[in-house]
C-alpha positions as a Python dict, from the first residue, in 0.01 Angstrom:
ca = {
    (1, 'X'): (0, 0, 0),
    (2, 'X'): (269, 274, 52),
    (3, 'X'): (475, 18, 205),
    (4, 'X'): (459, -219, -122),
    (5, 'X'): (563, 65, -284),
    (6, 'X'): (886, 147, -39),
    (7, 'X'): (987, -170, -76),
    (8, 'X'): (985, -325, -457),
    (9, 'X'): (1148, 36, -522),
    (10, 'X'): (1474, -80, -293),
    (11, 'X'): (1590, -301, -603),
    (12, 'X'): (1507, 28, -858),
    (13, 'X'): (1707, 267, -609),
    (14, 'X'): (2043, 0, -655),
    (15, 'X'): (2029, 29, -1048),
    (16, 'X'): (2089, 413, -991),
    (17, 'X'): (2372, 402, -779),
    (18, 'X'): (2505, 104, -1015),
    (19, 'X'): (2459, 409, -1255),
    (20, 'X'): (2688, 639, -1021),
    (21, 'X'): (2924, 447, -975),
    (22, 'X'): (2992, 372, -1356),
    (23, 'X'): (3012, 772, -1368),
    (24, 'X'): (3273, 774, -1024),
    (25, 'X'): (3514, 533, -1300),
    (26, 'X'): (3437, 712, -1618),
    (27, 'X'): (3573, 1045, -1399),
    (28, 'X'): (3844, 808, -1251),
    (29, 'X'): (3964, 675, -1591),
    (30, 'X'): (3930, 1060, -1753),
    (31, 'X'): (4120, 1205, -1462),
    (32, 'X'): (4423, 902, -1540),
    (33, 'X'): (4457, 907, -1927),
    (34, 'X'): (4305, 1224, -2021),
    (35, 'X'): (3987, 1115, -2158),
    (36, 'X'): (3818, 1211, -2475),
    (37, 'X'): (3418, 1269, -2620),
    (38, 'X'): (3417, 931, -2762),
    (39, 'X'): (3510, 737, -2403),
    (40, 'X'): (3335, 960, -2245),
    (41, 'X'): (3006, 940, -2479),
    (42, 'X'): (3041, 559, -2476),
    (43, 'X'): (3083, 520, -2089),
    (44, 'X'): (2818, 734, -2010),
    (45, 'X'): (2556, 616, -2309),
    (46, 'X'): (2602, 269, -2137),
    (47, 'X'): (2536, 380, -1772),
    (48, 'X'): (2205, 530, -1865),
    (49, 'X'): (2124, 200, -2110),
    (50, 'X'): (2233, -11, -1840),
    (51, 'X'): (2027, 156, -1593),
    (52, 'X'): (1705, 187, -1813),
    (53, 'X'): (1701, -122, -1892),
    (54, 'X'): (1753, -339, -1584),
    (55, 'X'): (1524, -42, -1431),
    (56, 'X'): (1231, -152, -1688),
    (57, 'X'): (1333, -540, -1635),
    (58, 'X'): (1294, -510, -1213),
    (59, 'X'): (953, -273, -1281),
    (60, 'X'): (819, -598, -1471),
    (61, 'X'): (955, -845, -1247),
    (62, 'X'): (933, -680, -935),
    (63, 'X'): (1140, -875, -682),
    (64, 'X'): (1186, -800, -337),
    (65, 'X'): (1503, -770, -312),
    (66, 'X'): (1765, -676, -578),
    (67, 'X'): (2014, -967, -474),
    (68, 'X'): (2387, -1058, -406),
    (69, 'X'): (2430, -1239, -714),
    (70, 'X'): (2281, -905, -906),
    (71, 'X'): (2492, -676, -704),
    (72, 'X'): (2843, -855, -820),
    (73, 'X'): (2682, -864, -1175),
    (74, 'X'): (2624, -518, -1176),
    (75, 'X'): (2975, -439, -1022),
    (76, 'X'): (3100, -614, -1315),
    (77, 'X'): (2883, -463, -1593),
    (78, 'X'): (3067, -144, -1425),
    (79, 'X'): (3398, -240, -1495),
    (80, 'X'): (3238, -354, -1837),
    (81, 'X'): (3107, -20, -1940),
    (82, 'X'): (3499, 85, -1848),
    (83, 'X'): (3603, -121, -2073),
    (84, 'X'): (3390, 14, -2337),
    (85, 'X'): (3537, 367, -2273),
    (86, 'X'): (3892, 272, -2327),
    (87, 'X'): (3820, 102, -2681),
    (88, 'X'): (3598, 395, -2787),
    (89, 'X'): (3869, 645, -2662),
    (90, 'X'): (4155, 419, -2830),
    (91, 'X'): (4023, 538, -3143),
    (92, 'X'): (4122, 872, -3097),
    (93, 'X'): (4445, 808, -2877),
    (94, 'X'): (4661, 560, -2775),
    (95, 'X'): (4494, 295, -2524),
    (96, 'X'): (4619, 267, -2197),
    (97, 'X'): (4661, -128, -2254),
    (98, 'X'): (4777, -195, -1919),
    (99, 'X'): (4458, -36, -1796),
    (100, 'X'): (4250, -195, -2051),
    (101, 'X'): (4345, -545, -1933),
    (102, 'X'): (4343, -506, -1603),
    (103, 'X'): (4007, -406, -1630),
    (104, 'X'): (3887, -659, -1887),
    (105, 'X'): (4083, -942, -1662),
    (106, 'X'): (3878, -853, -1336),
    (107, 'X'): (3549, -854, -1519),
    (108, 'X'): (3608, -1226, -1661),
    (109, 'X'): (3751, -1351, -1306),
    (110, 'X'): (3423, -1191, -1182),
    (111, 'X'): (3221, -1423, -1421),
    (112, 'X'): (3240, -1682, -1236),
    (113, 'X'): (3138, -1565, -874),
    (114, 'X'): (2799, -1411, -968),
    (115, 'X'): (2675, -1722, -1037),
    (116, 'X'): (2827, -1933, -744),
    (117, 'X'): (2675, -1659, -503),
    (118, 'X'): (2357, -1681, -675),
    (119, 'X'): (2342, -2060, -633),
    (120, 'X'): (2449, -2039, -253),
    (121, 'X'): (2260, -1791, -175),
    (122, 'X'): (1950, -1939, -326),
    (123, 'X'): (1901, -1635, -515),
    (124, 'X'): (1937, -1754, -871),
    (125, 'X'): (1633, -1556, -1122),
    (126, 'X'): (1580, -1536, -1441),
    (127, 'X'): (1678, -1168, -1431),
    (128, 'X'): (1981, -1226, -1308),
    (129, 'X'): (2066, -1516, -1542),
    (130, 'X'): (1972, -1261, -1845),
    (131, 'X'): (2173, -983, -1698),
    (132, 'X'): (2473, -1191, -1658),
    (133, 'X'): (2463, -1296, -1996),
    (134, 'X'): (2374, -938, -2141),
    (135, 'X'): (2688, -807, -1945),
    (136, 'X'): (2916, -1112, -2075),
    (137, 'X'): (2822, -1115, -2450),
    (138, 'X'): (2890, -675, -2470),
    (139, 'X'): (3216, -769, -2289),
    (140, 'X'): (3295, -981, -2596),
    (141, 'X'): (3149, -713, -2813),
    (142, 'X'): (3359, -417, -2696),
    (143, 'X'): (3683, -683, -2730),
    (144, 'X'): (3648, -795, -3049),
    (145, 'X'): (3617, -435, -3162),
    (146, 'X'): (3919, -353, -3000),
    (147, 'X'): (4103, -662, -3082),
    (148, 'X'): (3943, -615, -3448),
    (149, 'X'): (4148, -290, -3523),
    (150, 'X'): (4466, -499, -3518),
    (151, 'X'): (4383, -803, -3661),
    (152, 'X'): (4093, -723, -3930),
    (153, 'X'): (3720, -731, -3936),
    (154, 'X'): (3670, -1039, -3917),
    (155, 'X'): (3680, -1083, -3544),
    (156, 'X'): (3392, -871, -3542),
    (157, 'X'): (3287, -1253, -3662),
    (158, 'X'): (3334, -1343, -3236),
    (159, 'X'): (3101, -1002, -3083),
    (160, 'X'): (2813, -1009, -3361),
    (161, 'X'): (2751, -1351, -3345),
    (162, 'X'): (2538, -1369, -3025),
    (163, 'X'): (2311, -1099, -3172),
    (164, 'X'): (2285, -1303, -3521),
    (165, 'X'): (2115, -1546, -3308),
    (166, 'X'): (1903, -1355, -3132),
    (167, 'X'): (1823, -1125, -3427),
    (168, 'X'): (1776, -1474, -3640),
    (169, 'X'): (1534, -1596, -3327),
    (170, 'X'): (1297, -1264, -3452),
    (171, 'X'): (1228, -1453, -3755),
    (172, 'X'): (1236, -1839, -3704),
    (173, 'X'): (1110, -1836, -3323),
    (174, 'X'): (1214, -2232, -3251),
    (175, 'X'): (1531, -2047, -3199),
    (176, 'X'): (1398, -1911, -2870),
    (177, 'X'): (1327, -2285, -2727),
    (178, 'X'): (1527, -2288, -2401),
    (179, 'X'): (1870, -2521, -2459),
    (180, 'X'): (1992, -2769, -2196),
    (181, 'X'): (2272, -2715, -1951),
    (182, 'X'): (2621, -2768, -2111),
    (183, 'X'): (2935, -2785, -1991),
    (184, 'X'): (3136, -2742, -2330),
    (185, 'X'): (2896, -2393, -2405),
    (186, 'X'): (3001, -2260, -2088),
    (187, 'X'): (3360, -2315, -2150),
    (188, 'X'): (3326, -2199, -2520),
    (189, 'X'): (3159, -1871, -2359),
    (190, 'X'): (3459, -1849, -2098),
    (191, 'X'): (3752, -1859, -2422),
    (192, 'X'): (3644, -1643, -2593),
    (193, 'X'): (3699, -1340, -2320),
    (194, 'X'): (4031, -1500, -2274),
    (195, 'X'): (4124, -1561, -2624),
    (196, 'X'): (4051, -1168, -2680),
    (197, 'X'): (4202, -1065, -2377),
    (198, 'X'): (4525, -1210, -2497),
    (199, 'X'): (4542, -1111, -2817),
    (200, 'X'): (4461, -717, -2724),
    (201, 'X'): (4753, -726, -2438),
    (202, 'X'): (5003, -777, -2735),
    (203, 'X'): (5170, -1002, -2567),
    (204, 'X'): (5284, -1218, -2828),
    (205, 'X'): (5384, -1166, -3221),
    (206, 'X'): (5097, -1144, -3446),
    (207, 'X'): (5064, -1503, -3581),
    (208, 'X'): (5052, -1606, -3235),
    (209, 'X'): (4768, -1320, -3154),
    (210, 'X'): (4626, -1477, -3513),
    (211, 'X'): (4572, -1833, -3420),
    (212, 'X'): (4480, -1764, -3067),
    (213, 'X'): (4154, -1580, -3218),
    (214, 'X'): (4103, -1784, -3487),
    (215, 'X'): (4104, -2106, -3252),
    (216, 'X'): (3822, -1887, -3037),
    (217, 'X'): (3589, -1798, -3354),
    (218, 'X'): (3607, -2186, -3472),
    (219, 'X'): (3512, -2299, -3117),
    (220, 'X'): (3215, -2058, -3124),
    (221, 'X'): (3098, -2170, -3468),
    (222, 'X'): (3113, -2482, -3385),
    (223, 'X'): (2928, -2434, -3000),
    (224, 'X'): (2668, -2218, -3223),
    (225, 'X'): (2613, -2466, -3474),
    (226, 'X'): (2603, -2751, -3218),
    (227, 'X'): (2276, -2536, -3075),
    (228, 'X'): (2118, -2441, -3366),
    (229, 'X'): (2092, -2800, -3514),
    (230, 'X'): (1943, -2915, -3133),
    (231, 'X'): (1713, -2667, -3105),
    (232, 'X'): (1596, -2746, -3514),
    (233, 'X'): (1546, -3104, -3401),
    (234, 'X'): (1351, -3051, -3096),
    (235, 'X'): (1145, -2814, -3254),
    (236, 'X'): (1058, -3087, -3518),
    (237, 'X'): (1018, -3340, -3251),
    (238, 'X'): (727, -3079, -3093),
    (239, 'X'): (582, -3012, -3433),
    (240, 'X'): (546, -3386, -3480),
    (241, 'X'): (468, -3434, -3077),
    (242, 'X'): (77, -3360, -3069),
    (243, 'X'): (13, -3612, -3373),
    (244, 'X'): (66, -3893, -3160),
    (245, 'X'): (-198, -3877, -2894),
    (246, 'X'): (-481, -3755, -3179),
    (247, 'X'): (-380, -4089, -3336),
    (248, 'X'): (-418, -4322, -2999),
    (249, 'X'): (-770, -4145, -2934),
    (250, 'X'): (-863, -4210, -3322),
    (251, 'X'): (-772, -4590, -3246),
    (252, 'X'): (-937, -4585, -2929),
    (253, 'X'): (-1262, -4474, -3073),
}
């Protein structure tokens, strides 16, 4: 029994030195740009959420083995909570953008590989499928506040709208109906980090910065939408679905 217990605690003992290491590049990033409170509170507030919360997800899952796919996930929800301290500190000082970007641009280009090691590997989870989303839509999140102080509100529109859903799912539950496999959703997912990594580099003049993040919220309205009526119509088909075969045994008898 002590054994058992060795061993589905492996996966627990990686979420704390995930947690470590996000504290190694919060001292990192204060040591480089003089860090204040607020990226300090922020980077640290998401190392313990991020630990407690995968912690409690692996307790209830219990696999026996935390994974490759999980470990580049986590390495990237690292860089993530980074992130995260930069735009909290930028409201007190001027952001490092090169920094910023560099960070942000390593996270997205790390988007990609989690899931192809998880499929070679034969590793793929639930867990990990959740986590990599969890870590992808606060990546957006933290962006579109940042990118939001320069351009209005509104792009607040692009971060919040992932939670709508899932905050709208609490209330009409066909929203939590699993989707099918798209192509164009994935991509949609992918612009958006890109969009709002482009526009917060300052690259380019404003209107340029403008339409680059207005073409990003219209494709995720539109990817949103193009759910949201799916998942309404499949959950009529099911509420219609057991009507049928009460019928065929009412002719039968």
């Amino acid at each position: 029994m002590a054994l058992n217990n060795t061993y589905d605690a492996k996966p627990q003992q990686e979420t704390a030195v995930g947690a470590g290491v996000q504290i190694l590049l919060l001292a990192l990033l204060g040591t480089a740009i003089g860090m204040g409170p607020a990226g300090w509170l922020t980077g640290l507030a998401f190392a313990f959420a991020t630990w407690a919360v995968l912690s409690r997800a692996l307790h209830r899952s219990r696999p026996s083995s935390f994974g490759p796919a999980n470990r580049v996930t986590l390495g990237r929800a690292t860089l993530v909570g980074g992130v995260a301290a930069l735009v909290a500190d930028s409201f007190e000082s001027a952001p490092p953008v090169t920094l910023l970007v560099a960070l942000t641009a390593v996270a997205l280009l790390l988007d990609g590989v989690d899931g192809k090691v998880a499929r070679h590997t034969g590793t793929a989870t639930p867990l990990g499928a959740r986590f990599d989303m969890e870590v992808d839509a606060f990546l957006i999140l933290v962006l579109s506040v940042y990118v939001a102080t320069q351009l209005g509100p509104w792009v607040l529109l692009i971060g919040g709208m992932r939670y709508a859903f899932v905050a709208a799912a609490h209330v009409a539950p066909w929203l939590n109906a699993p989707l099918p496999p798209s192509f164009a959703r994935k991509t949609v997912a992918a612009v958006q980090g890109v969009c709002l990594l482009l526009a917060g580099a300052g690259l380019f003049p404003h209107p340029v910065n403008l339409a680059v993040v207005l073409l990003a919220l219209s494709s995720l309205v539109w990817s949103f939408g193009r759910d949201v009526v799916w998942l309404w119509r499949n959950s009529r088909t099911r509420a219609g679905a057991p009507a049928e075969p009460k019928l065929q045994e009412l002719a039968a008898r």
